[in-house]
C-alpha positions in Angstrom: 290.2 149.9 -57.0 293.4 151.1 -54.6 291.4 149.4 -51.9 291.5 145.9 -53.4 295.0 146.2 -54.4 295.8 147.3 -51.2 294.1 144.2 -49.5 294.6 141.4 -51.6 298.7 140.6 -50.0 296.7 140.4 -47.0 294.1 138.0 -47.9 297.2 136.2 -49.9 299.1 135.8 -46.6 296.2 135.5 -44.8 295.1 132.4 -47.2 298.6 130.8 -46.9 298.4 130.5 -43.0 295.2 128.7 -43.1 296.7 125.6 -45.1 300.6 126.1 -43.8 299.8 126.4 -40.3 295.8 125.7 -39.1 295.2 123.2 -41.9 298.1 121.0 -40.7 297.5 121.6 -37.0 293.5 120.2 -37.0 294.5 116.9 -39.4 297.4 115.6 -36.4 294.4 116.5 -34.2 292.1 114.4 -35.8 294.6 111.9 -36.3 295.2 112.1 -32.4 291.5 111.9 -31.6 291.2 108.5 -34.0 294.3 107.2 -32.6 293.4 107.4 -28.9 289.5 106.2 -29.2 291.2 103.2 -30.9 292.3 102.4 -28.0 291.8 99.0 -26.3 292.7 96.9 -23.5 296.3 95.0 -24.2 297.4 97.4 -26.5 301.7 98.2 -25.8 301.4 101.9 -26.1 304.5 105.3 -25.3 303.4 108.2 -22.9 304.3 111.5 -24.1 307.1 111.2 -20.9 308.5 108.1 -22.4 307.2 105.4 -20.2 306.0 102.0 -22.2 303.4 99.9 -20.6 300.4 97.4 -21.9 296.9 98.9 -21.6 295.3 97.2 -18.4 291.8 99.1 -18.0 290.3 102.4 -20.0 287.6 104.6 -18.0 285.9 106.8 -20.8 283.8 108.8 -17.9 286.9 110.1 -16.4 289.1 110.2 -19.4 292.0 108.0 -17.9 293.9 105.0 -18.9 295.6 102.0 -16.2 298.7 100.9 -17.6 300.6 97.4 -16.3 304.1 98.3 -16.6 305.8 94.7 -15.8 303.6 94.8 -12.4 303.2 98.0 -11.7 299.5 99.7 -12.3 299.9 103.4 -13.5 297.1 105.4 -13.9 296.9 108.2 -16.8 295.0 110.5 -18.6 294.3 109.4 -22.3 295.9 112.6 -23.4 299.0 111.7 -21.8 299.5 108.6 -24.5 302.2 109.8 -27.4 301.5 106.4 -29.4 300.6 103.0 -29.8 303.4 100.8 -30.6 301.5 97.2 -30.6 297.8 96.6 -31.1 296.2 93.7 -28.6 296.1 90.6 -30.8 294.8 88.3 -27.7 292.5 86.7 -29.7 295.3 84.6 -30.9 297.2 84.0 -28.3 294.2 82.8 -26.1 293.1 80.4 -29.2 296.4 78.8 -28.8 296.5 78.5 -25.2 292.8 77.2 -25.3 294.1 74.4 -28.0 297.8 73.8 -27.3 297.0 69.8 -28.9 295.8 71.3 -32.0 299.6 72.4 -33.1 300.1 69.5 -35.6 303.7 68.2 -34.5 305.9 66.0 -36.7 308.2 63.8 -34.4 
């Protein structure tokens, strides 16, 4: 009976650092994972150092994205991306362009 009493603070602490620290730790790297094999072409995204660019081209075989910033092609790993700040919506844009007579202008 002194042997479970004796153990059980350290299964207690034990139990609390599982879902204070490990718990916490796997979920933002999930979240991580989903956020970077979201990842598409046109998307505005932050590297982890700060730099913003525009998704120009992802290579899934080696793991690295090519980002246009205004001209300049900069190639990085996917792990180097901190976040996404704007998803691609070129489906729009290029809908408009296609039909710039469709607008229906009052004059």
């Amino acid at each position: 009976m002194d042997f479970i009493i004796t153990i059980l603070p350290f299964a207690a602490i034990m139990g609390l650092m599982y879902f204070m620290m490990i718990k916490p730790q796997k979920k933002a790297a999930e979240k991580t994972k989903n956020m970077l094999d979201s990842l598409k072409k046109g998307d505005g995204i932050v590297t982890i150092g700060g730099l913003h660019g525009i998704v120009d081209e992802i290579n899934d075989v080696e793991k690295t994205v090519v980002l246009d910033c205004e001209g300049i092609f900069l190639t990085f790993e996917r792990r180097a991306i901190a976040r996404i700040k704007d998803v691609a919506v070129a489906s729009t844009i290029e809908t408009f362009e296609a039909n710039p007579e469709d607008t229906n202008d009052v004059e």
